[in-house]
N, C-alpha and C positions, 0 to 999 in steps of 0.2 A: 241335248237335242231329243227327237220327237224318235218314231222307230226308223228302224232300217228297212231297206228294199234294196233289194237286188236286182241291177237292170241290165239285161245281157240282150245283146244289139251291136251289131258288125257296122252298122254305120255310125261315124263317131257324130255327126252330124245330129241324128236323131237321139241320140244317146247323152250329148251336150244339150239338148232342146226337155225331153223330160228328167235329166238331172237338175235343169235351172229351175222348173215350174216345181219339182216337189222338195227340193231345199227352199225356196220361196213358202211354200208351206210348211218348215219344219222338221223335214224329213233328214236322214243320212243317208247317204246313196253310194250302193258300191258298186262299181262297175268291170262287166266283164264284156268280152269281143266276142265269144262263141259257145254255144250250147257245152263243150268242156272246161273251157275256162269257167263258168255259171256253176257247174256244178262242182267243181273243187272251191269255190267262192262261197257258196251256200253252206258246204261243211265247213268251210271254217269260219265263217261269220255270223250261219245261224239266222238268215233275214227275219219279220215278219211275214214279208211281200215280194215276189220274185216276179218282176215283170219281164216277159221272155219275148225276142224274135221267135218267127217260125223258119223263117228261111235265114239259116247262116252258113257261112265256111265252117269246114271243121265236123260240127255237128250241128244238127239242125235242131229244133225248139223241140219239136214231137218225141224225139229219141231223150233229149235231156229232161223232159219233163216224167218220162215213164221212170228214168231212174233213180230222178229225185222221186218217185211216188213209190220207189221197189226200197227206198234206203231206210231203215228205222228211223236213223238222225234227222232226214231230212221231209218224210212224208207228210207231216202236220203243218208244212209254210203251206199257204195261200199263192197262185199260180195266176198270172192274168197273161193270158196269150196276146202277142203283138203282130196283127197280120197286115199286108199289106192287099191283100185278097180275102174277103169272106164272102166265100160260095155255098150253095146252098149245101147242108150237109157238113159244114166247114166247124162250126159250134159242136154237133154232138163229135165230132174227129179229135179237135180241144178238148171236153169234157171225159171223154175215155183215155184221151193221155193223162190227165190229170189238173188238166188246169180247172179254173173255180170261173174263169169270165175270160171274154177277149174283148180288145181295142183296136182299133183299125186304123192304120195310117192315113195319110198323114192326121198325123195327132189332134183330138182335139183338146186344146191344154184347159178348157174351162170341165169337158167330161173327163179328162185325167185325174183332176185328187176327187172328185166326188166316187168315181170309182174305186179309188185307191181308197178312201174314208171307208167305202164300206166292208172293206175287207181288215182293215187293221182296227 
C-alpha cells in the first residue's frame, strides 16, 4: 500500500468519512480519537501525513501539534489542521503550531487527496 496518515478526530463519523476517501486512493490510515492518542500514534507509527482535529476531548489539535513539532521523532511529518471553524487569523494560529495546511469541515472529499498529494 501507498503511505501512511495519521487521522486523529473524535468524531468517528468524520473519521470513518476521510479514512474511506484516502484508502480509496491508496493510502494506510491509522486512526486515533484525541490529540494524545495522535501523538503516541505518530511515535510509533511514524505517518507521512497527520491529519489532525482542532477541537478535541482530551487534548486539543494546537497543543498536540506543538509537541509533535518539539519532538525530534516526530517534527519532519507534514501537519494538515481539520477545523470546523476558520476565522480570520485561524491559518497563521495553525501555522505557528506547526501544521503545513488546514481543511475545513465538513469535508470536501474531492479537495481532500489533492491536498493530501501535495504533501506526501
Amino acid at each position: 500500500m501507498g503511505k501512511k496518515i495519521l487521522v486523529v478526530e473524535d468524531n468517528p463519523n468524520n473519521r470513518k468519512l476521510i479514512k474511506d476517501v484516502l484508502n480509496y486512493y491508496g493510502y494506510e490510515v491509522v486512526e486515533a480519537k484525541n490529540g494524545e492518542e495522535g501523538i503516541n500514534l505518530a511515535r510509533e507509527h511514524s505517518p507521512s501525513l497527520i491529519i489532525m482535529d482542532i477541537q478535541m476531548p482530551v487534548m486539543d489539535g494546537i497543543t498536540a501539534a506543538k509537541i509533535l513539532k518539539n519532538d525530534p521523532k516526530t517534527k519532519g511529518i507534514k501537519m494538515i489542521a481539520l477545523t470546523s471553524f476558520a476565522m480570520k487569523g485561524d491559518k497563521e494560529r495553525f501555522i505557528e503550531a506547526g501544521f503545513d495546511d488546514y481543511i475545513s469541515k465538513p469535508i470536501n472529499t474531492r479537495q481532500l487527496p489533492e491536498l493530501v498529494k501535495k504533501y506526501i
